[in-house]
C-alpha positions as CSV (number, residue, x, y, z in Angstrom):
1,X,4.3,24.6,19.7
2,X,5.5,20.9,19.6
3,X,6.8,19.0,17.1
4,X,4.1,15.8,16.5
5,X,6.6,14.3,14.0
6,X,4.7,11.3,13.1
7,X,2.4,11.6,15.5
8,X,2.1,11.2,19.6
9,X,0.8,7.8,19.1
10,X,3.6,6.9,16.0
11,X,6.1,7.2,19.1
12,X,8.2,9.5,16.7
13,X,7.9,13.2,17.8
14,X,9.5,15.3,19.9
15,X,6.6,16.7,22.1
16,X,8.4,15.9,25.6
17,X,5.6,18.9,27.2
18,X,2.4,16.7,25.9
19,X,3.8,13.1,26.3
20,X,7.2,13.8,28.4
21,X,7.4,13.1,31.8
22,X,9.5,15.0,34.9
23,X,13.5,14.0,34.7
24,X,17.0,15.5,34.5
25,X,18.4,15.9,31.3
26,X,21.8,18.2,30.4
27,X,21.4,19.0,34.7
28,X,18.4,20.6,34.3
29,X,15.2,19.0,35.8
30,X,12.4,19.7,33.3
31,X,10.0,17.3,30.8
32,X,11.4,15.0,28.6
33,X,11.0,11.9,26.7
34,X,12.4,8.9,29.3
35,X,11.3,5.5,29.8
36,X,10.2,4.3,33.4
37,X,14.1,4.1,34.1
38,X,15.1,7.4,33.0
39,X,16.7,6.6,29.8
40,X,15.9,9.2,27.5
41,X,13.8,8.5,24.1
42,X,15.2,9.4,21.2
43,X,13.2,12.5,19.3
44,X,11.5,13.2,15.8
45,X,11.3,16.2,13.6
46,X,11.4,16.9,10.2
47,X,12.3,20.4,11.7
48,X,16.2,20.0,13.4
49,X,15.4,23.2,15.5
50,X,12.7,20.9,17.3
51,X,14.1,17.6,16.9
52,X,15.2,17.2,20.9
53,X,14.3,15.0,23.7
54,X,13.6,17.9,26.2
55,X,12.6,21.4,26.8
56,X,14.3,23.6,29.2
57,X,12.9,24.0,32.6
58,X,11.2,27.8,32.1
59,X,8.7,25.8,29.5
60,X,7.9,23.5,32.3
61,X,7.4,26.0,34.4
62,X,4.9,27.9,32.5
63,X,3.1,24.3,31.7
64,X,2.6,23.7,35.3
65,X,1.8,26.6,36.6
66,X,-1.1,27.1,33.8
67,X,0.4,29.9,32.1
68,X,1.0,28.1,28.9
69,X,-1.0,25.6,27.3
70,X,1.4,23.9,24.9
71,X,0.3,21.8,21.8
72,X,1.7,19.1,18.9
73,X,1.5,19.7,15.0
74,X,2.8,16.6,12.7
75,X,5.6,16.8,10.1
76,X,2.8,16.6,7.4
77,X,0.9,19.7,9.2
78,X,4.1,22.0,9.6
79,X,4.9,21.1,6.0
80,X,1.4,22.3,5.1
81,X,1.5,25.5,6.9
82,X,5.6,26.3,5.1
83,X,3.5,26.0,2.0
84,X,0.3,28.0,3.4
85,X,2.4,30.9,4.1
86,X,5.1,30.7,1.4
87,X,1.9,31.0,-1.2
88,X,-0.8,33.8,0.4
89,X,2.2,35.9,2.1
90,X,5.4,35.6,-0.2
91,X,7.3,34.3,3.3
92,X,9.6,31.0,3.3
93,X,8.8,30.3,7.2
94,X,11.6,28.1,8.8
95,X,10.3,24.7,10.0
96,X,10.1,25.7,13.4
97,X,7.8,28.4,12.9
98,X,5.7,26.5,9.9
99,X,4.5,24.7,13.6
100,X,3.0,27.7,14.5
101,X,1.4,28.3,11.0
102,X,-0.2,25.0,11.0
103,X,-1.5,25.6,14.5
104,X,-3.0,28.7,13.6
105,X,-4.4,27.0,10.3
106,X,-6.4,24.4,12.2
107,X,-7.9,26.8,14.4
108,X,-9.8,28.3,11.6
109,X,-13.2,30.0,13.4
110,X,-11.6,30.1,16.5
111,X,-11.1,34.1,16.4
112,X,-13.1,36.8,14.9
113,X,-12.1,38.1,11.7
114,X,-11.7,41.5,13.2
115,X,-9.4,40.2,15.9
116,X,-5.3,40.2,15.6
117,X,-4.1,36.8,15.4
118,X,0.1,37.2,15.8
119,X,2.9,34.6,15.0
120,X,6.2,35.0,15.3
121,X,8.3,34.2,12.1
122,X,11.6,33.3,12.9
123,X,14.5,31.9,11.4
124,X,15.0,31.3,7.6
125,X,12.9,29.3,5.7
126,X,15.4,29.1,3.0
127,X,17.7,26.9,4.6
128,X,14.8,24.7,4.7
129,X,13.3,24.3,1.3
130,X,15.9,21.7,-0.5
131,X,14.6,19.3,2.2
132,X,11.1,19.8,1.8
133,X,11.5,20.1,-1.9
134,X,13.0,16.8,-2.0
135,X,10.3,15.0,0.7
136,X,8.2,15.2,-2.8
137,X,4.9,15.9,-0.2
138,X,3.7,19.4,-1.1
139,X,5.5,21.7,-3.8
140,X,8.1,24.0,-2.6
């Protein structure tokens, strides 16, 4: 999961797998944000966990090789899906995984309703909350 921050066409996210291109970054050769000389973009995220130019080179492995498929979700959506699961499961999702929530959210049909859909909720949501509380977008 990306971070869409603004959106891919606002110029403001940090999805360096769906709009990155090949360069070195920190020594490691791997997708990032970089203009046609190199010089690296700066990134977007309402989430700091996600809010980085580049992803290390094991994600751009698993892009390339097909055994990944890697997509965006935009500040508004992840802050949609820390609500979503804060109110139907009682969990405070951090901002990295409200991503995933969204994700999962806008996929609605795509599975079965018999079959196991899995996310993994990481880090603290609680750290997160003054922030999104005082974005004044959704109630937290």
């Amino acid at each position: 999961m990306e971070a869409a921050g603004e959106g891919l066409d606002s110029g403001r996210h940090s999805a360096s797998l769906a709009c990155g291109t090949p360069g070195v970054l920190h020594g490691a050769f791997s997708y990032l944000l970089q203009d046609a000389e190199g010089q690296v973009h700066p990134a977007h995220s309402i989430s700091a966990g996600l809010d980085y130019p580049g992803v290390g080179p094991e994600h751009s492995s698993l892009k390339d090789s097909g055994r990944a498929t890697y997509v965006a979700v935009t500040d508004h959506a992840a802050l949609e899906g820390f609500q979503l699961l804060s109110r139907i499961e009682g969990i405070v999702p951090a901002l990295e995984t409200a991503h995933a929530v969204a994700w999962v959210d806008s996929q609605a049909g795509r599975w079965a309703d018999d079959e196991p859909v899995l996310i993994c909720i990481s880090g603290r949501g609680d750290k997160d909350v003054a922030q999104v509380s005082a974005l004044g977008i959704i109630d937290a």
